[in-house]
C-alpha positions as CSV (number, residue, x, y, z in Angstrom):
1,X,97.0,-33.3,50.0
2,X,96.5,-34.7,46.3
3,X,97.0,-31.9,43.9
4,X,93.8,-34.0,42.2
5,X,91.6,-33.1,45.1
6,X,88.4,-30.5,44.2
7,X,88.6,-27.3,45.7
8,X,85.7,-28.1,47.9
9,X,87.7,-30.8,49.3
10,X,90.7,-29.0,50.2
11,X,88.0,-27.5,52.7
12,X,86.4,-29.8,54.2
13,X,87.7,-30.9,57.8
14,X,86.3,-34.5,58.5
15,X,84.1,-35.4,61.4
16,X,86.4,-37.6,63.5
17,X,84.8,-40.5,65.3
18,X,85.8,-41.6,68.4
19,X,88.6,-44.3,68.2
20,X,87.8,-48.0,68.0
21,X,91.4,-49.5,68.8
22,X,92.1,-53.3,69.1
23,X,93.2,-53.7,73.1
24,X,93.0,-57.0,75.0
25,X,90.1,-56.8,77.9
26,X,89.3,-52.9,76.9
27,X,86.5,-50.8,78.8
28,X,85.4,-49.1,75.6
29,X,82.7,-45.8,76.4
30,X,83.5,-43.6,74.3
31,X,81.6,-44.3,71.6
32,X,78.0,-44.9,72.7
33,X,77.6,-48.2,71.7
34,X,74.6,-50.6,73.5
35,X,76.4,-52.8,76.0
36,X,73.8,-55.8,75.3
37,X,73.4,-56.3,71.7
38,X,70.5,-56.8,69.5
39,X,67.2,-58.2,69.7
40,X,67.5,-62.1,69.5
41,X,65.2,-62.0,67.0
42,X,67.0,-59.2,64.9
43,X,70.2,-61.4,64.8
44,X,67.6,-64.7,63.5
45,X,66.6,-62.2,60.7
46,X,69.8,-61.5,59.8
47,X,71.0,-64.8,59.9
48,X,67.9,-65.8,57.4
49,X,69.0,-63.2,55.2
50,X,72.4,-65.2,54.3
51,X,70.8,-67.3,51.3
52,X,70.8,-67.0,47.5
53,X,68.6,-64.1,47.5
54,X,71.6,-61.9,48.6
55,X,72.3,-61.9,44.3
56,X,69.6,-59.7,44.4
57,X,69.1,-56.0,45.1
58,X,66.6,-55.1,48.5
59,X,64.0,-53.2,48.2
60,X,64.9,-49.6,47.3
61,X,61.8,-48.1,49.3
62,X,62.5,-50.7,52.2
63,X,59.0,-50.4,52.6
64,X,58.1,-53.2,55.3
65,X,60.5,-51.5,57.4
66,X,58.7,-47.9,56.8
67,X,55.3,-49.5,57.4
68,X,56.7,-51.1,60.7
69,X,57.7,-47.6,62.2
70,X,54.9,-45.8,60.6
71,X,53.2,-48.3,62.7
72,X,54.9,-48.1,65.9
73,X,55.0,-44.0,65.5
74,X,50.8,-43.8,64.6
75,X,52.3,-42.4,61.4
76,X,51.6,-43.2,57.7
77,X,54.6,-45.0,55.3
78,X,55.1,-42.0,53.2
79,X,56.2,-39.8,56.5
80,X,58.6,-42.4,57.0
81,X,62.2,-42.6,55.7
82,X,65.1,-44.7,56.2
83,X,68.5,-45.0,55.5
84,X,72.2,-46.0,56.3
85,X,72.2,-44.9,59.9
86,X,70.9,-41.4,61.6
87,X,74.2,-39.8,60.0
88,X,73.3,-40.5,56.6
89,X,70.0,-39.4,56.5
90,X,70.9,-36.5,58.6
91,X,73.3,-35.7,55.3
92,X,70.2,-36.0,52.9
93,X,68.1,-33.4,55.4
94,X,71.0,-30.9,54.8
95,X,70.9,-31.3,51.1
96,X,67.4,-31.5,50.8
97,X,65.9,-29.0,53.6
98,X,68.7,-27.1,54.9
99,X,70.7,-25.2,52.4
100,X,68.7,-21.7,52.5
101,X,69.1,-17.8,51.5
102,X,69.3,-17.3,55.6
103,X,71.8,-19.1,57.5
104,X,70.8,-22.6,59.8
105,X,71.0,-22.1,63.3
106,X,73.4,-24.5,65.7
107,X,73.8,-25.1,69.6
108,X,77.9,-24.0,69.7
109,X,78.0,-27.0,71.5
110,X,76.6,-30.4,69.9
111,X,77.1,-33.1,67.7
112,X,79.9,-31.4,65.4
113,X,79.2,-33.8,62.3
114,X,76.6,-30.7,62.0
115,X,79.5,-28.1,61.1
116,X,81.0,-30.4,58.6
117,X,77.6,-31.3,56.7
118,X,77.7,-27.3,56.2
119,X,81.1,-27.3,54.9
120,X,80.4,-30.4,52.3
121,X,76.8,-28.9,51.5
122,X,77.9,-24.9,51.8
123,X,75.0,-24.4,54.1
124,X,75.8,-20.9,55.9
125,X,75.0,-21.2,59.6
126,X,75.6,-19.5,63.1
127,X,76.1,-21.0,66.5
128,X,74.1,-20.5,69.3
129,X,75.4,-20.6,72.7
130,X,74.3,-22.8,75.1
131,X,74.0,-21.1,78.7
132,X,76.1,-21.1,81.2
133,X,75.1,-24.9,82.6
134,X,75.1,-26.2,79.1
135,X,71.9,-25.9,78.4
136,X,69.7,-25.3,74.8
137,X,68.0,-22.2,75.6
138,X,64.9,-21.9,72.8
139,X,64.3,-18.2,73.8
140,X,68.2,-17.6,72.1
141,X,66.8,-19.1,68.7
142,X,64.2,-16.4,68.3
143,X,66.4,-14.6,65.7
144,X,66.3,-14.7,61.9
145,X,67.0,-17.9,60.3
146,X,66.7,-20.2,56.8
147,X,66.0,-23.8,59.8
148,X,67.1,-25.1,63.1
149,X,68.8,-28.1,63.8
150,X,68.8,-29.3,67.4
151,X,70.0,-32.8,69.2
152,X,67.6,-33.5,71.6
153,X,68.6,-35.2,74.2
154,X,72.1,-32.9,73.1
155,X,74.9,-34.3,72.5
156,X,77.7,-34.5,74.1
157,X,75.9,-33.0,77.1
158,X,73.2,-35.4,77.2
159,X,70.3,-32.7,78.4
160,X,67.0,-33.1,77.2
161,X,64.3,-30.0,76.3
162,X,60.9,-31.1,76.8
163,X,58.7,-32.1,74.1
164,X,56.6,-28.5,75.3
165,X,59.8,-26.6,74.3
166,X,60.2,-28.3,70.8
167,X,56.8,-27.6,70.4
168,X,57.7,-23.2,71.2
169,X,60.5,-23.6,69.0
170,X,58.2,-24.9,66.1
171,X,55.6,-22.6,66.7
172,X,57.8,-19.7,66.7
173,X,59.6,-20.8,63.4
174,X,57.1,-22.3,61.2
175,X,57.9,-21.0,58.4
176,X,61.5,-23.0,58.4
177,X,62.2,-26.3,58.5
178,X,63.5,-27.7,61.8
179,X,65.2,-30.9,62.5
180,X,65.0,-33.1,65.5
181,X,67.5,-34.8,66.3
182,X,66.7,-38.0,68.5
183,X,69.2,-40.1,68.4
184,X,69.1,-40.4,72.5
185,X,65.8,-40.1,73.2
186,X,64.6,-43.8,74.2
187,X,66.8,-42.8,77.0
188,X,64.7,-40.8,78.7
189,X,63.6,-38.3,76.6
190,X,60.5,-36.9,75.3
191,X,60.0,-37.7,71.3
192,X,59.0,-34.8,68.8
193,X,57.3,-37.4,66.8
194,X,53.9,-36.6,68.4
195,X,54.2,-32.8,67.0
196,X,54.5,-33.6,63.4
197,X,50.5,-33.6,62.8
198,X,50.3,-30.1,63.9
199,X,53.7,-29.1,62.3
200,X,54.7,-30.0,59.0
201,X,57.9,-27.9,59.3
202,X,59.3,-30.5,61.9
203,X,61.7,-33.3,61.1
204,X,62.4,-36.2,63.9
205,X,65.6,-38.0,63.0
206,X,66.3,-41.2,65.0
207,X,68.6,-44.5,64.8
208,X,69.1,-48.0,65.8
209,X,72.7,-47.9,66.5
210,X,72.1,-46.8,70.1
211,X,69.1,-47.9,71.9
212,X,68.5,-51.3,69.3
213,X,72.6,-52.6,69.5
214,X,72.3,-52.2,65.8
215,X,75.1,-49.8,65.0
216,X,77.1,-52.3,63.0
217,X,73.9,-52.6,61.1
218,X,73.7,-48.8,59.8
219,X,70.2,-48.5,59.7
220,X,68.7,-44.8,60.6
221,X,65.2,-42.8,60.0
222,X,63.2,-39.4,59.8
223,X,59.8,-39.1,60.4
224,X,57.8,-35.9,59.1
225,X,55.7,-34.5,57.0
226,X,55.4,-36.5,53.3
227,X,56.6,-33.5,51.4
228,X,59.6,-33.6,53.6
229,X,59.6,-37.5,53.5
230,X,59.4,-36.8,50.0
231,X,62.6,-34.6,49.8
232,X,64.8,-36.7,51.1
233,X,63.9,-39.3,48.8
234,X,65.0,-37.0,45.7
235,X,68.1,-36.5,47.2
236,X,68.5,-40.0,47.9
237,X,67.3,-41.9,44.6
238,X,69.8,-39.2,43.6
239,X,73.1,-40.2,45.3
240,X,72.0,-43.9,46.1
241,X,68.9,-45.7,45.5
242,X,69.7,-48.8,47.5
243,X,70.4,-47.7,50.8
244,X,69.8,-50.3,52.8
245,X,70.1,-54.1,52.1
246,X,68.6,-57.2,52.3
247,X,70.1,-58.0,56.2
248,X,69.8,-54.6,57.3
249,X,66.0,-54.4,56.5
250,X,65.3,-57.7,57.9
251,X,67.2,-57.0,60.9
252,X,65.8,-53.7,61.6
253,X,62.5,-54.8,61.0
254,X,62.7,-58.0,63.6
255,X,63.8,-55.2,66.6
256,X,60.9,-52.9,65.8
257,X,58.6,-56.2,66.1
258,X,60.8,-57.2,69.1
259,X,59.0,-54.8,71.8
260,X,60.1,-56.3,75.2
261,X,63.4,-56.5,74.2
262,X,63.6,-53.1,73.1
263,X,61.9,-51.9,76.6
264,X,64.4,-54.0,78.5
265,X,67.5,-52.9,77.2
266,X,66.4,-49.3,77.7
267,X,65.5,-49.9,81.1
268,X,69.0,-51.3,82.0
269,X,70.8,-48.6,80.6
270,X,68.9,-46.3,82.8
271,X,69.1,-48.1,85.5
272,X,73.2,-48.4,85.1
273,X,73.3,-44.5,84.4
274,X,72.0,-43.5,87.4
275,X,74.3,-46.1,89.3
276,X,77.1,-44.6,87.7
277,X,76.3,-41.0,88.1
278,X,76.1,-41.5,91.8
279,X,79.7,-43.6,91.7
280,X,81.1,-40.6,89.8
281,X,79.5,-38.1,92.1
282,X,81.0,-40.2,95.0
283,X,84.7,-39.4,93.6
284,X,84.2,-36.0,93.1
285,X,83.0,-35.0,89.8
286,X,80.3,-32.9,88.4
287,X,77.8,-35.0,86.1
288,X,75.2,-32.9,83.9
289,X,71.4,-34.5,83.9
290,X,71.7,-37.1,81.3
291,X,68.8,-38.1,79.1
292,X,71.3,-40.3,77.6
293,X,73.4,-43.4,77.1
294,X,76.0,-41.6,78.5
295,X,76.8,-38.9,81.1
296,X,79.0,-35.8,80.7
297,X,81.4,-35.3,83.7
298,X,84.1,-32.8,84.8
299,X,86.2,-33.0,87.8
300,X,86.9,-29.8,89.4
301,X,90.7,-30.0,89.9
302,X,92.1,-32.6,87.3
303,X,92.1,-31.7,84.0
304,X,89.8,-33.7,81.6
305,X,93.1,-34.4,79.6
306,X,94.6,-35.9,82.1
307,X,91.8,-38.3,83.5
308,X,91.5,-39.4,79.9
309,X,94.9,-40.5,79.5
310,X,95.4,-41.7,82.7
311,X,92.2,-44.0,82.1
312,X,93.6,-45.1,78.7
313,X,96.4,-46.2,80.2
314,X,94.3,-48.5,82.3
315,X,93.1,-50.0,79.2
316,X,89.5,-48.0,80.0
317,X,88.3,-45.4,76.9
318,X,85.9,-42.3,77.2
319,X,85.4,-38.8,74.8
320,X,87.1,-35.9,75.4
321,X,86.6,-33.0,73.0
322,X,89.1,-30.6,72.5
323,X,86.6,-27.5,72.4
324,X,87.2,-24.9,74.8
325,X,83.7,-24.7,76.6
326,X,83.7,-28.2,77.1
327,X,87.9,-29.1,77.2
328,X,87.2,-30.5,80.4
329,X,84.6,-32.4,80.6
330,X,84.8,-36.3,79.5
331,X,81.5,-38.4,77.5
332,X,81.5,-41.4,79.2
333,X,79.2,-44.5,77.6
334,X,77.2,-46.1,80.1
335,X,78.5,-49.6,79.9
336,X,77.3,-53.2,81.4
337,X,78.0,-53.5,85.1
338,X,81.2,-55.2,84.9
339,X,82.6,-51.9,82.7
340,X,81.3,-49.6,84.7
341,X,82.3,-50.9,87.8
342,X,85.7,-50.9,86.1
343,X,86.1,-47.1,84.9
344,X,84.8,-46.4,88.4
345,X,87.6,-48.4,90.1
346,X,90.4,-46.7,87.8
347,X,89.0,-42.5,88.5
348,X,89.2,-44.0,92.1
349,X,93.2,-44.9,91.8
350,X,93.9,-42.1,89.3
351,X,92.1,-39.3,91.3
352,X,93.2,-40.9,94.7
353,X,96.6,-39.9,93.4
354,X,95.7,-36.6,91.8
């Protein structure tokens, strides 16, 4: 520790990604990435984008990106925001909307970049428990609170609430913001965005890192009312004006035009999820209903620990998280074919042996 560091930083205690390590021929789930890329047409855009112009600054308001999904969502351009990835502009929601006198509710089990937003922004919050199969329970919510945030699909579970439950949940607490978080839901899921007519406390929050193959892009977005669009823009023309550049709009753009592709690529995923559910089932584990890109197993002997390293070793990577509720239980990425096929071959050997 630097005896230069603020006091707030001697605090803080970094969300830690999931490890991205240079192996030859490595399975990698365990980070949610899209096993088949971007649009075609996304990378062209890019491409385009490598020319003089690049001496100049984008377009701070990236506003042909914002009309495109205002488009796509039957929503106007000023309910629309973007910026580097759903993790940044999650940060500027907890600046801008969440910080109240009463504290921000939280699922004790979900993304846990949440927690640490608290601790950079000093936003006082309380857990909520998920019942006892890992579920989001809204009735439990119905307590006193300054806003809700909630992953929907959850993560690292990978359940879904219905778009009718969201819908409770806002009606019981609209007085507060409350903040979808979708950065699953072309998985299966069923998108908030429709509520936000009838409830201008509700902000969706969604990305192109998962279900576009854009993650090495960094482009995310929330979709609300204008006075929350508008917000986050104070709080961003605040810390960084220029969000996103010149490749990254052009490139985001091209998948939102790039429908098929989009539809595709969802599809597969699905369709592999379900494949490798019933492989895992098969060896003996217990898989929670995804809604996801990936599924959330347990076996009911072998430690998740364990199974982890043992797959490592195999040169095959999945999530554990060290949380007590969960210590068990493994986040595994639904990969292409070939990948899957592979982690499915190594829990055979390992748990043959178990």
């Amino acid at each position: 520790m630097s005896r230069y560091w603020s006091d707030l930083t001697h605090t803080l205690q970094p969300y830690v990604p999931g490890e991205q390590p240079r192996v030859p021929e490595l399975v990698k789930l365990n980070t949610n990435e899209s096993p088949y890329g971007p649009s075609p047409q996304a990378l062209e855009a890019i491409r385009a984008e490598a020319t003089d112009s690049l001496r100049l600054y984008p377009d701070p308001q990236a506003t042909a990106l914002r009309e495109a999904l205002a488009r796509r969502h039957d929503l106007s351009a000023d309910q629309v925001f973007v910026g580097n990835g759903s993790d940044e502009v999650l940060g500027h929601a907890f600046a801008a909307l969440l910080k109240r006198d009463r504290p921000l509710l939280i699922a004790d089990v979900t993304y846990s970049f949440y927690s640490v937003w608290c601790g950079l922004y000093g936003v006082e919050h309380e857990t909520v428990p998920l019942d006892v199969d890992l579920r989001v329970r809204v009735a439990d919510y119905r307590r006193p609170a300054g806003a809700i945030i909630v992953a929907n699909p959850n993560a690292p579970t990978g359940i879904a609430l219905p778009r009718a439950e969201i819908a409770a949940l806002l009606a019981e607490h609209a007085d507060i913001p409350v903040v979808v978080d979708e950065a699953y839901v072309d998985f299966g899921g069923e998108s908030a965005v429709s509520l936000i007519g009838e409830h201008p406390n509700l902000l969706v929050v969604q990305t192109m890192s998962k279900s576009r193959g854009l993650a090495g892009l960094r482009v995310g977005y929330a979709m609300g009312d204008a006075a929350l669009i508008d917000g986050l823009t104070r709080v961003k023309d605040s810390f960084n004006s220029y969000p996103l550049g010149r490749p990254a709009q052009a490139g985001a753009l091209a998948s939102v035009e790039d429908e098929a592709y989009f539809r595709e690529t969802c599809a597969a995923v699905v369709a592999e999820r379900e494949r490798l559910t019933v492989g895992l089932e098969r060896l003996g584990l217990a898989v929670l209903p995804s809604s996801a890109n990936f599924v959330f197993a347990a076996h009911p002997v072998v430690p998740g620990a364990a199974i982890a390293a043992e797959l490592r070793g195999r040169a095959v990577l999945v999530r554990r998280f060290d949380a007590p509720r969960i210590a068990n239980h493994l986040r595994i990425t639904v990969g292409a074919p070939a990948q899957n096929d592979r982690l499915l071959a190594a829990l055979q050997d390992i748990l043959a042996t178990a």
